[in-house]
C-alpha positions as CSV (number, residue, x, y, z in Angstrom):
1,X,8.1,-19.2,-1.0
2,X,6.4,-22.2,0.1
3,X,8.4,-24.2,-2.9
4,X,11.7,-23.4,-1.0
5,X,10.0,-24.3,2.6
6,X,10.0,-20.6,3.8
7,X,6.8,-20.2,6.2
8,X,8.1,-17.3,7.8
9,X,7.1,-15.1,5.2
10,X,3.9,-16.8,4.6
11,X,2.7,-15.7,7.6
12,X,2.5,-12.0,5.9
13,X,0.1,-12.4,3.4
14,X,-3.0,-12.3,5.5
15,X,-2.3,-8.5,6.4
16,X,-0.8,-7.8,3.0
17,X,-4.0,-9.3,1.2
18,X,-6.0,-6.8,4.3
19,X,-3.4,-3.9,2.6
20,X,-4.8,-4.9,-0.5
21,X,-8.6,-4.9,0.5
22,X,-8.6,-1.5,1.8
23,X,-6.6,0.0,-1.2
24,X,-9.1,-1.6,-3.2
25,X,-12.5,-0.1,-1.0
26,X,-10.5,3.4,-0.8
27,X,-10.1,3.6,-4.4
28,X,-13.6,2.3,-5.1
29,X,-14.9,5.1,-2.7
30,X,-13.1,7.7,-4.0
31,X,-14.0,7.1,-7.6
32,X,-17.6,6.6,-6.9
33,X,-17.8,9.7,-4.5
34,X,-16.0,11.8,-7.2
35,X,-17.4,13.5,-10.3
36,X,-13.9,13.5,-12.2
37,X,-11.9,10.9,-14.0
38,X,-8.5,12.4,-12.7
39,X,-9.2,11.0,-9.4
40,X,-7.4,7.3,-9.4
41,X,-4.3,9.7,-10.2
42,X,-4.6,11.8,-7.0
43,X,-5.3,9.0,-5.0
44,X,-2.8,6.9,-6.3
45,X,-0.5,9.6,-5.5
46,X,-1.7,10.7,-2.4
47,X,-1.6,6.7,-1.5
48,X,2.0,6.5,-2.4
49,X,3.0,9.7,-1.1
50,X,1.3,8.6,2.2
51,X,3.1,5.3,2.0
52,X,6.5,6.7,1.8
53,X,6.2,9.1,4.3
54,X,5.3,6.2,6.6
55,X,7.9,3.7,5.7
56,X,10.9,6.8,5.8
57,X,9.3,7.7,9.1
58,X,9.6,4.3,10.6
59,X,12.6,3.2,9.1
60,X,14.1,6.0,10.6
61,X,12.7,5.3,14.3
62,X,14.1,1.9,13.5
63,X,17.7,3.3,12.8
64,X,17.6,5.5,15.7
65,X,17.0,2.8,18.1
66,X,20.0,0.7,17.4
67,X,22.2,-0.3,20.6
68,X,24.4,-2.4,21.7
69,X,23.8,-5.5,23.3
70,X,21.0,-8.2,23.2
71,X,17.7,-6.9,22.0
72,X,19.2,-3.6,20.7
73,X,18.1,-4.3,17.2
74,X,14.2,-5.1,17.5
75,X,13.0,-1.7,16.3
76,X,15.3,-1.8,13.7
77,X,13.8,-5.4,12.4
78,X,10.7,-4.3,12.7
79,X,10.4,-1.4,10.8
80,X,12.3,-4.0,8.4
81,X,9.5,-5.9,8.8
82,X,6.8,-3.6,8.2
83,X,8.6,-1.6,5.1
84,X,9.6,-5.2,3.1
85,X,6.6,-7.3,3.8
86,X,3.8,-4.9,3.9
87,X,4.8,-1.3,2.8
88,X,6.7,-2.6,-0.5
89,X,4.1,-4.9,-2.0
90,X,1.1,-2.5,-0.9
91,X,3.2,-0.1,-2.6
92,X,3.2,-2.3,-5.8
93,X,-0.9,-2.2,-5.5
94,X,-1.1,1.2,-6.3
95,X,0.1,1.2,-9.2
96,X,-1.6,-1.9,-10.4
97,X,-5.0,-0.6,-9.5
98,X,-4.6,3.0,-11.2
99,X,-3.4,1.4,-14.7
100,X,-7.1,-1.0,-14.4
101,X,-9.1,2.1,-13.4
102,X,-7.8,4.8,-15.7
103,X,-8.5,2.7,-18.6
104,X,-12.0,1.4,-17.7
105,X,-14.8,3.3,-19.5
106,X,-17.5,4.8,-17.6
107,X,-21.0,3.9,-17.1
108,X,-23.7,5.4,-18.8
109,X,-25.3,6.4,-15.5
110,X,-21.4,8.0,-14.5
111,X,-20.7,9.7,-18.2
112,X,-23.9,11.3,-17.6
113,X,-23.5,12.7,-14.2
114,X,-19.9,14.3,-15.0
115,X,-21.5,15.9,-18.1
């Protein structure tokens, strides 16, 4: 983005790398809270469930809004906004983080508390 001058979306990647952090620290909760190694599957599912009832829901407020005239279209490019620079690429997280935590091995401290 920057090669092709574009700072618009630039701006984006504090909150997206915010997205990120969070997914990361609920993910690392929920794994160290649990007792079961199916758990980065039902939160990853639960994430992306989560996420797409969120992005349908304000895409949809977005749509609804439309009018005619100056201004009538804000909603509507903001819930663009918020579905292709944040909700989209988080959404790409999720995925990402439950491939590297389903494969790592666990602890000796963890294999012995979930036996």
């Amino acid at each position: 983005m920057r090669a092709q001058g574009l700072s618009g979306p630039m701006s984006a990647l504090p909150p997206l790398a915010a997205c990120v952090a969070l997914m990361t620290l609920v993910f690392g909760c929920v794994l160290w809270l649990s007792r079961s190694k199916t758990a980065a599957g039902w939160t990853a599912a639960a994430t992306l469930a989560g996420m797409l009832v969120f992005g349908v829901a304000i895409y949809l407020i977005g749509l609804s809004s439309i009018t005619p005239g100056v201004g009538g279209n804000i909603l509507y490019g903001l819930a663009q906004l918020v579905d292709f620079y944040f909700l989209l690429p988080a959404a790409f997280g999720v995925p990402i983080h439950w491939l590297l935590l389903r494969r790592q091995p666990a602890s000796a401290a963890t294999a012995a508390r979930i036996e």
